[in-house]
TIZA-984695 format. One line per 5 residues: number of its first residue (from 0); their letters; for each residue x, y, z of N, C-alpha, C. Coordinates in steps of 0.05 Angstrom, whole numbers. Example, Ala and Ser with C-alpha at 12.3 -4.5 7.8 and 13.67 -1.06 7.14 Angstrom:
0 = as = 264,-114,156,246,-90,156,264,-66,156 | 257,-45,142,273,-21,143,258,1,157
end
This chain:
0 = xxxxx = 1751,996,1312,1724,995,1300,1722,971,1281 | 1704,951,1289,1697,937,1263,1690,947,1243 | 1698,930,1221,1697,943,1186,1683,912,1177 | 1661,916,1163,1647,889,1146,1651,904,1119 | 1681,885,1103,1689,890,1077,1675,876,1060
5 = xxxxx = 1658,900,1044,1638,892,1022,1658,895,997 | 1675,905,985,1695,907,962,1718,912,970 | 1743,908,947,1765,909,945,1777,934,929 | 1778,954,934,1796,979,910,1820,981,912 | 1828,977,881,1862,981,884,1857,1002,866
10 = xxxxx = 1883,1023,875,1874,1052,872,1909,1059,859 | 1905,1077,841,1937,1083,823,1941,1101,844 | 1965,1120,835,1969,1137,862,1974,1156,841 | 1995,1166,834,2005,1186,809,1982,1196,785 | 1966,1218,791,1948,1230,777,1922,1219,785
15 = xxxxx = 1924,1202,794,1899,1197,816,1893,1197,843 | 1916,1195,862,1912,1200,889,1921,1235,890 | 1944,1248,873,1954,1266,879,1963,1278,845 | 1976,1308,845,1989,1310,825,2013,1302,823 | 2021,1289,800,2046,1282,787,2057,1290,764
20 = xxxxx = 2041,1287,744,2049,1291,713,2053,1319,705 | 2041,1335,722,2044,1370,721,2069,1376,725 | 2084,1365,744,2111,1371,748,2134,1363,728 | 2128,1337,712,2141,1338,697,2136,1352,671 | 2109,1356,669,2112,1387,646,2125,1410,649
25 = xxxxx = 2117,1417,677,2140,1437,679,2165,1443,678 | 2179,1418,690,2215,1410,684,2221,1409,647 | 2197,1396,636,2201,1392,616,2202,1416,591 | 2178,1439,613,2178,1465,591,2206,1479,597 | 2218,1480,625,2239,1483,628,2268,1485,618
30 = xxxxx = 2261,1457,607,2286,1449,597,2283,1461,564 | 2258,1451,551,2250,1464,522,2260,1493,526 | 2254,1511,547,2266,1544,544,2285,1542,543 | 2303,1520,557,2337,1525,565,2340,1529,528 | 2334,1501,516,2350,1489,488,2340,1517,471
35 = xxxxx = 2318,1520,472,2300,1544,453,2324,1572,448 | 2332,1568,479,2354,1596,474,2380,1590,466 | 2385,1567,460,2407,1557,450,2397,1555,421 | 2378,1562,408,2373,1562,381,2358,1527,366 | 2344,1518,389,2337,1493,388,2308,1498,379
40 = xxxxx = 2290,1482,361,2259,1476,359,2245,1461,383 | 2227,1468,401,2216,1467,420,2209,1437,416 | 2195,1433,399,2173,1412,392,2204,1385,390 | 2220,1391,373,2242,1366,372,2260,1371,398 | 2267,1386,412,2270,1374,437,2248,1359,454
45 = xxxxx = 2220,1375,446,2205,1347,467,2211,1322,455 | 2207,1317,433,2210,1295,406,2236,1280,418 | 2258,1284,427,2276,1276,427,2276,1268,461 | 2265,1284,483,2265,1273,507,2245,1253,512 | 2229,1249,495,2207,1238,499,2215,1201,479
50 = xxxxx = 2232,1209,469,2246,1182,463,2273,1167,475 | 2290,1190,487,2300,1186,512,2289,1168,532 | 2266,1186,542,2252,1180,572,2248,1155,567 | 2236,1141,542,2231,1109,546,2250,1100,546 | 2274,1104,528,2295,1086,532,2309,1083,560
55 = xxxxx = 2299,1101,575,2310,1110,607,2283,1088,618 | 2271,1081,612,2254,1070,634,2255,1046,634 | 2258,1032,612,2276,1012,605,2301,1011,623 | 2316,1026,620,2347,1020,646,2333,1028,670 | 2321,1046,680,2312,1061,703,2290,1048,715
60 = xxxxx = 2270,1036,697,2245,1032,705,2229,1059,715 | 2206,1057,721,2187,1081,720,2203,1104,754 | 2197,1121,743,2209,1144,762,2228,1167,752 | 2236,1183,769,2250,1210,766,2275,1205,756 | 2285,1181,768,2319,1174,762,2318,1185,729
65 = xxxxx = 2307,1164,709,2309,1156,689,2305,1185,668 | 2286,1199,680,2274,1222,666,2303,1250,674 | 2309,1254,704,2334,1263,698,2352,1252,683 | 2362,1230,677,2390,1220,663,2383,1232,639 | 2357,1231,627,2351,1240,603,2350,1261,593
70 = xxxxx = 2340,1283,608,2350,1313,612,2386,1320,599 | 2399,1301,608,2438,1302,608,2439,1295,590 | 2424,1262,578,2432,1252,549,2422,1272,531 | 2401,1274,527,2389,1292,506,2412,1319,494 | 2408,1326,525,2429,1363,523,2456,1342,507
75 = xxxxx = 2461,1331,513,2488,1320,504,2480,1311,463 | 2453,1304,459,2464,1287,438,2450,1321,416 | 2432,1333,431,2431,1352,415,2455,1368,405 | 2472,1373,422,2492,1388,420,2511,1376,401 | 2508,1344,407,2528,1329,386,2523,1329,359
80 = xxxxx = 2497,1336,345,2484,1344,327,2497,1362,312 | 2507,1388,325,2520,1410,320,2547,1410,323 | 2561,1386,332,2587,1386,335,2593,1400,360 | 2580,1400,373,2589,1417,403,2597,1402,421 | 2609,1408,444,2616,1389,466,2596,1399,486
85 = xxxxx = 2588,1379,502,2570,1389,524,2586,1391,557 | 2594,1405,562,2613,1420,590,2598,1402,609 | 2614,1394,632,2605,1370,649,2583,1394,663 | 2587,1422,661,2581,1436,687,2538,1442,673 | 2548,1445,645,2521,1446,633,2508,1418,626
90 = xxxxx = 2515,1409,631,2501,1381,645,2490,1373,667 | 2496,1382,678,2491,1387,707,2463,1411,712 | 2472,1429,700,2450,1449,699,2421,1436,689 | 2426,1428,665,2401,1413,652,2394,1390,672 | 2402,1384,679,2398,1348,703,2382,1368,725
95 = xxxxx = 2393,1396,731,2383,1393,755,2353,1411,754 | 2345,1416,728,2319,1420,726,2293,1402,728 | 2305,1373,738,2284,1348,735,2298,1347,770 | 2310,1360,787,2313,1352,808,2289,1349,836 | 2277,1368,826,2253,1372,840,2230,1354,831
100 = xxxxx = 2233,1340,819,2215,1318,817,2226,1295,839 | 2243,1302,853,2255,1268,873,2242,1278,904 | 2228,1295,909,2207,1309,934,2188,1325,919 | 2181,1322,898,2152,1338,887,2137,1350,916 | 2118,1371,905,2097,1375,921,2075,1356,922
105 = xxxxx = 2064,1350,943,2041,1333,939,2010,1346,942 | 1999,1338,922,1976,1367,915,1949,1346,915 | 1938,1335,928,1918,1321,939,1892,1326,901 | 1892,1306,896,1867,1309,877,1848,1312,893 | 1819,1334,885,1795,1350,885,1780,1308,908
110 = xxxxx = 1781,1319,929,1761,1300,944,1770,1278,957 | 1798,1264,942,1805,1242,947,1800,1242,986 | 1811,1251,993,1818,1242,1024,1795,1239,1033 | 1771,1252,1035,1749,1254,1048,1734,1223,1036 | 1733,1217,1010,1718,1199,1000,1729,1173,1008
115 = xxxxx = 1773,1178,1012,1784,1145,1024,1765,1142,1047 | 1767,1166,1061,1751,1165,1096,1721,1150,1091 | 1712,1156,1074,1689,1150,1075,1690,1119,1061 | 1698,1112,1049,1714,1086,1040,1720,1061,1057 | 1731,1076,1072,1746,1060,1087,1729,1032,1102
120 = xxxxx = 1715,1046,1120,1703,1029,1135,1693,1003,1122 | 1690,1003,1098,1674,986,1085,1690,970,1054 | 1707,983,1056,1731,968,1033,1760,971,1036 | 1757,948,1032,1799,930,1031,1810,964,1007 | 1823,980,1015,1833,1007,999,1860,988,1002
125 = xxxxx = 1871,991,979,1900,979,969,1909,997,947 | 1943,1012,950,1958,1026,929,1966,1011,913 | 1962,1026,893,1971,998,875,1987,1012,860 | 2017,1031,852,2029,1046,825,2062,1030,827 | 2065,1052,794,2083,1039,794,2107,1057,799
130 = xxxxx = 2138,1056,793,2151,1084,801,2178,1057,822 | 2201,1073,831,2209,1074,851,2205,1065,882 | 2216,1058,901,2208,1047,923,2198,1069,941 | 2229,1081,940,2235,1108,956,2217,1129,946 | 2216,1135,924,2198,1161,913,2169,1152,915
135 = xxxxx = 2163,1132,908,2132,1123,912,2133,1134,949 | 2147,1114,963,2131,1105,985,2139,1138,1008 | 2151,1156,995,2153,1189,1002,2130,1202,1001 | 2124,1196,972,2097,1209,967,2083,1199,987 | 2076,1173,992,2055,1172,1008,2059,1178,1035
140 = xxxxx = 2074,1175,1046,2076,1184,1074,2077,1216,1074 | 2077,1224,1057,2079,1260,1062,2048,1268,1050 | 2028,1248,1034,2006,1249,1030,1985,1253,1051 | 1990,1237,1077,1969,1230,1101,1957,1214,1091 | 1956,1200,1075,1932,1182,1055,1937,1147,1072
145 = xxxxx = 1965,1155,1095,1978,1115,1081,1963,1102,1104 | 1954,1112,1118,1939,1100,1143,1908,1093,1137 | 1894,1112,1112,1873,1098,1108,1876,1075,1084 | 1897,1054,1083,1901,1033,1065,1907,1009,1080 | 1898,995,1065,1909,968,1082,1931,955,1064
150 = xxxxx = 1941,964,1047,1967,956,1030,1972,975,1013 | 1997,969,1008,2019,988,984,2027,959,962 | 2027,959,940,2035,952,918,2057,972,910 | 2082,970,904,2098,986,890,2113,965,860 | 2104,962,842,2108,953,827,2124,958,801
155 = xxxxx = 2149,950,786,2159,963,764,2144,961,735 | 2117,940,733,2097,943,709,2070,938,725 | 2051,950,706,2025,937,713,2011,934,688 | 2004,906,690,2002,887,670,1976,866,674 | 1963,842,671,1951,822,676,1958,808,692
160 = xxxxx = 1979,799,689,1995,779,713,1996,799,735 | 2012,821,737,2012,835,764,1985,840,780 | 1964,847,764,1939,855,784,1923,823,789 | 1928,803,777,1924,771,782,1932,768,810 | 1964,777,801,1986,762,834,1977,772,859
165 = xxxxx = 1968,796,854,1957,820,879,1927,807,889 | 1918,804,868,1878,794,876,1889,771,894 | 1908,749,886,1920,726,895,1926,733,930 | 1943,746,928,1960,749,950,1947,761,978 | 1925,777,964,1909,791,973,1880,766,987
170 = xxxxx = 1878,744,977,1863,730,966,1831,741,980 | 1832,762,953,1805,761,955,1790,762,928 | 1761,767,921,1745,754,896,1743,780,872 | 1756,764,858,1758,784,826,1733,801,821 | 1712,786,826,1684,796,820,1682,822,839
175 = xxxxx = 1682,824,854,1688,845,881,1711,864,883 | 1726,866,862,1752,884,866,1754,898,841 | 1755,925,846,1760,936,826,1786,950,814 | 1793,962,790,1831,977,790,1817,1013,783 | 1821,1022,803,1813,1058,807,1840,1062,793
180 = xxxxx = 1838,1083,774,1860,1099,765,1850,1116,727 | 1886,1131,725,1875,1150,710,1877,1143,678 | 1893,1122,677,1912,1110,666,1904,1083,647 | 1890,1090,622,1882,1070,603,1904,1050,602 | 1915,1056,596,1946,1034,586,1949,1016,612
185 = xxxxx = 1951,1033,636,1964,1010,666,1940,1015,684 | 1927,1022,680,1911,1020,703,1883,1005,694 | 1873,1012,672,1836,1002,659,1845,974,643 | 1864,976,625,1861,954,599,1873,932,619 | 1895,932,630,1910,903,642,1886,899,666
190 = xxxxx = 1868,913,690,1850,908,695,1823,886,692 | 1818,892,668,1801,883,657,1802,852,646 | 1819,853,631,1838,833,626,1851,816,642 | 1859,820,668,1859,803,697,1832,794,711 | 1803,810,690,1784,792,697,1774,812,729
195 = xxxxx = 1785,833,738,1773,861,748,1760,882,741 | 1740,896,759,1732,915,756,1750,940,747 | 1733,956,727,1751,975,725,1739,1002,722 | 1751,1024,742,1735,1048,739,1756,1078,728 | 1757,1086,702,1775,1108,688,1771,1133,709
200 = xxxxx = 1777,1146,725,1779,1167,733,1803,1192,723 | 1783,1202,695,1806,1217,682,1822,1235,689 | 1849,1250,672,1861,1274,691,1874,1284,657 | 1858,1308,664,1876,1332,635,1899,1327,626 | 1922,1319,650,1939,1313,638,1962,1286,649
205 = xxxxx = 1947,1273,636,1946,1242,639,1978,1246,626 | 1998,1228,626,2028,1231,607,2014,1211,585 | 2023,1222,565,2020,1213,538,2030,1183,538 | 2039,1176,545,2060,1144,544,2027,1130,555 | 2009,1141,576,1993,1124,594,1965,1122,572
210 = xxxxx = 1966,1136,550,1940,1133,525,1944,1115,512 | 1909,1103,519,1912,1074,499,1882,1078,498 | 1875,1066,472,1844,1062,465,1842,1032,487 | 1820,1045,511,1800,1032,528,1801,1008,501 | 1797,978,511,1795,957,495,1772,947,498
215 = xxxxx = 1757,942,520,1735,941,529,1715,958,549 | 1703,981,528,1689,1001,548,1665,999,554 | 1652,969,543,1623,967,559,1632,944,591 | 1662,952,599,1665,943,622,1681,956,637 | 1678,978,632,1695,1007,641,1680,1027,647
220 = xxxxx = 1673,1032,673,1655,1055,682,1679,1078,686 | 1663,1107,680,1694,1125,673,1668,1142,691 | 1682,1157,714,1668,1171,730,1689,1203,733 | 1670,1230,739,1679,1252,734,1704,1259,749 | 1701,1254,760,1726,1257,792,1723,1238,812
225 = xxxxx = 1740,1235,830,1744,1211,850,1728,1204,868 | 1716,1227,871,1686,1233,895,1670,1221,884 | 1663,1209,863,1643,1201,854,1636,1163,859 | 1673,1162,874,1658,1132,882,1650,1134,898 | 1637,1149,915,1620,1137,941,1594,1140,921
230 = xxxxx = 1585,1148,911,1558,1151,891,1558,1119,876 | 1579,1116,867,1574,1092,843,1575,1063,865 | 1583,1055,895,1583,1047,904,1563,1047,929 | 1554,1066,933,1526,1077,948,1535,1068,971 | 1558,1083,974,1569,1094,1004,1563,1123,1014
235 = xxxx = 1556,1134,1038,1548,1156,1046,1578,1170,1048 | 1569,1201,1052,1607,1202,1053,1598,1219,1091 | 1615,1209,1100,1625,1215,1121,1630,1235,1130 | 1612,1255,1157,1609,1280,1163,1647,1297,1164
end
């Protein structure tokens, strides 16, 4: 079927194509019960994994790897706190409560698929996240989503230069392309700032690391849910 491409959408994937961030709350409340019954404060173990996790993303870059290792360091430096040794075997235990994040479930956000379909015919759809090769490009093939795209981006930042190199590579017109996602920090502000369209499609529970005060929001259209770009683009959606 011929397609006459009127725009360009590069679309996040993690809290916007599907759920992601839910799962790591859960590993994460997980692990807060494990420590809690070891006589730990809930709130400073998140406090403490949550300063971990960056220093893990830094060695790891974005993904599960980094967030398990941190699960092991943490149990380890809490315990070193107290003078305890941490048992290779209870290390292991705590690591393997972030295990299930390396095949998550894939839980389709409210509309997405029906609206790519309806999308499609009429716009260059490009993934654009960041994460792992293997764990990104799982999700998507266990999504059904990868056939209505005409590219994958798997990137370790997203920044100004990165959504530049992509419009580039891609070579198509800034004015005409927009960055879909949930994600102030990597998805709207570097956007914008590369001189792209940018549309906030929010999610309850966005990860805290991805909040940033919008820098320019009289050039930031923030729409209710994902279904809503065929409306803001005045595409019909597809029987």
């Amino acid at each position: 079927m011929h397609r006459c491409i009127e725009r360009t959408l590069l679309i996040d994937a993690d809290d916007t194509l599907w759920e992601n961030n839910i799962y790591y709350l859960q590993c994460t409340a997980r692990f807060q019960d494990h420590m809690e019954a070891l006589g730990y404060e809930r709130e400073a173990v998140r406090a403490a994994l949550d300063i971990c996790e960056h220093e893990m993303i830094r060695r790891h870059g974005y993904g599960p790897a980094g967030y398990i290792a941190a699960l092991g360091i943490v149990y380890e430096r809490l315990l070193g706190e107290r003078n305890l040794k941490a048992e290779p075997e209870d290390i292991a235990l705590v690591r393997s409560f972030g295990e299930m994040l390396l095949t998550p479930p894939i839980v389709l956000r409210p509309g997405v698929q029906a609206t790519l379909k309806s999308l499609n015919p009429n716009s260059h759809l490009v993934v654009v996240t960041k994460g792992d090769e293997e764990t990104q490009r799982s999700k998507l093939d266990r999504s059904g989503l990868s056939p209505l795209f005409d590219a994958v981006y798997i990137v370790p930042e997203k920044d100004a230069v990165t959504y530049r190199r992509i419009v580039n590579e891609l070579d198509v017109d800034p004015e005409e392309t927009w960055m879909v996602g949930n994600s102030p920090k990597s998805d709207i502000n570097p956007a914008v700032e590369a001189g792209l369209g940018a549309i906030l499609v929010p999610h309850s529970h966005t990860w805290t690391a991805e909040h940033e005060e919008i820098a320019n929001p009289e050039l930031v259209t923030t729409l209710h849910c994902f279904s809503d770009l065929l409306g803001f683009f005045g595409v019909d959606a597809l029987p």
